[in-house]
N, C-alpha and C positions, 0 to 999 in steps of 0.2 A: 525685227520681231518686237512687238510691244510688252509689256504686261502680261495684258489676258492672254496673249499669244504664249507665254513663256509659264502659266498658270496651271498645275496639276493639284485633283481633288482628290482624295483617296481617305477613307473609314479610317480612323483612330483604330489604336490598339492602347492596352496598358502600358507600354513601350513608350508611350509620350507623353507621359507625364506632367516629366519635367521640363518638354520644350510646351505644354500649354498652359501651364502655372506660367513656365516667363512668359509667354504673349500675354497672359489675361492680367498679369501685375505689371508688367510694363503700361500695359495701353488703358485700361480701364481708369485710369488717376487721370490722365491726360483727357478721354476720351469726353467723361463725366464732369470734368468740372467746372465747366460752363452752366450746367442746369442743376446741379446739385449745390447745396451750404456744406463748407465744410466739416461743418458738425454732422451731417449723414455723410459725407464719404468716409470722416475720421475712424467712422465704425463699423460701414458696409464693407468700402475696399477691402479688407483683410478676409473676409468671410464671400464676396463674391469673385475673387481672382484667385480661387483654387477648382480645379481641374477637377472633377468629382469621376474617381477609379468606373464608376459603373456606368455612366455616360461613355465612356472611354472601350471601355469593354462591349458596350452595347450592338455594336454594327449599325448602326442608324447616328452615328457622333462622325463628321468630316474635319479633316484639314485641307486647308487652301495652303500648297505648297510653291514655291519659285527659286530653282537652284537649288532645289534643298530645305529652304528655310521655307519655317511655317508663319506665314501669313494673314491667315486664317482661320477661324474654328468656328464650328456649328451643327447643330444636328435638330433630331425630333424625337421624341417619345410619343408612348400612347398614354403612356401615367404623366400626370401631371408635374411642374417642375415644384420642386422641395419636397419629393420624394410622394407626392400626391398619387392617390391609388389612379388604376386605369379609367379615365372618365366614359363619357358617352360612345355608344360606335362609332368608329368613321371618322374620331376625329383627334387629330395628333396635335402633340405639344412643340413651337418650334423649340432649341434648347440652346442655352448658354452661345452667345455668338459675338463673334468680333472681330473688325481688321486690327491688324496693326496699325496704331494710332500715326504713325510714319507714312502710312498709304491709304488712309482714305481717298474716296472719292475719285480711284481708279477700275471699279470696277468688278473687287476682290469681294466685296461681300455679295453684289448682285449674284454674281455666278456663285456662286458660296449656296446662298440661300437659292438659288434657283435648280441646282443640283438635291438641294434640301427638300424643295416641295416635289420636285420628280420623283422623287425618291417615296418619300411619303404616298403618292397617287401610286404610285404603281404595287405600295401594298396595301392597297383598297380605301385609304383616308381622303375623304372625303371634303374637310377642312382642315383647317392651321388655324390657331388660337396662342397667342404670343403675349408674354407679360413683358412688354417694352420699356427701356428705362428712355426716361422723359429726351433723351440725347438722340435716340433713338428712332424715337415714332414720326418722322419726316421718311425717315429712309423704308421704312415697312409701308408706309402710305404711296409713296411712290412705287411701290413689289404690288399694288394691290389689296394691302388691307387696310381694313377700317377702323376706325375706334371703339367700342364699346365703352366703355368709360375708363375713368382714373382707378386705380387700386394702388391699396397698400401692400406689398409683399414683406411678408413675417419671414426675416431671417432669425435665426439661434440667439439666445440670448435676449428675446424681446427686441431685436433691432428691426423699427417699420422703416420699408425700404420704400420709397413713392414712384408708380410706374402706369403704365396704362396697359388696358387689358383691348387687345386686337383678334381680328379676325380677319379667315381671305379663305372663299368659296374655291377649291383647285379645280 
């Protein structure tokens, strides 16, 4: 049995917490810092490797689990992410997502986010619009979407986080 073979997807609850605070602080320092200066991780990491309670509560937030352990995390909104009101019809926000910095490139996030956008199409969204950190937009270009351009995302604090703003027609 491989991997994806050995791979279960299943909705967050508040109950995980604290197993997606440690994926998101384990692997996003690792993940990021090839395309990032340390002087924006020194001050993003802290503020975007927390697990936000209402994504988690939401029924629309997944975990990529294997044996138990979580893997994986990602989901969608209809509101936009940083708590952005609900945008346009039809079109959802992918939200917060990651391997394990230990298992990329096995497979875990394809299915992750492919779970993600079924999920979205069958409660009527129409598109995915993703605010991709620079590390990132290889792997959403190959899932099918596109670029729109670069953006800055306004974290707390005045911290501009640089990322590109994607799209993918479901």
């Amino acid at each position: 049995m491989d991997l994806i073979d050995a791979l279960s997807i299943r909705a967050a609850t508040p109950d995980d917490l604290a197993e997606v605070d440690a994926l998101f602080q384990r692997s996003y320092p690792r993940l990021l810092r090839g395309d990032y200066p340390p002087s924006v991780l020194v001050t993003s990491i802290p503020i975007i490797s927390r697990a936000q309670p209402a994504l988690l509560a939401s029924g629309t937030f997944y975990l990529a689990e294997r044996n138990g352990e979580v893997v994986g995390a990602g989901g969608w909104s209809e509101a936009g992410p940083g708590g952005g009101r609900q945008g346009r019809r039809g079109v959802a926000h992918v939200r917060h997502v990651v391997t394990d910095h230990r298992l990329t490139r096995q497979g875990i996030g394809r299915t992750l986010l492919g779970h993600v956008m079924m999920a979205a199409a069958g409660a009527g969204m129409a598109e995915m619009r993703c605010q991709s950190t620079l590390t990132a937009v290889p792997f959403y270009r190959a899932l099918g979407f596109s670029e729109v351009g670069p953006i800055t995302v306004e974290l707390p604090r005045g911290i501009g986080f640089p990322a590109m703003l994607m799209r993918r027609i479901l």
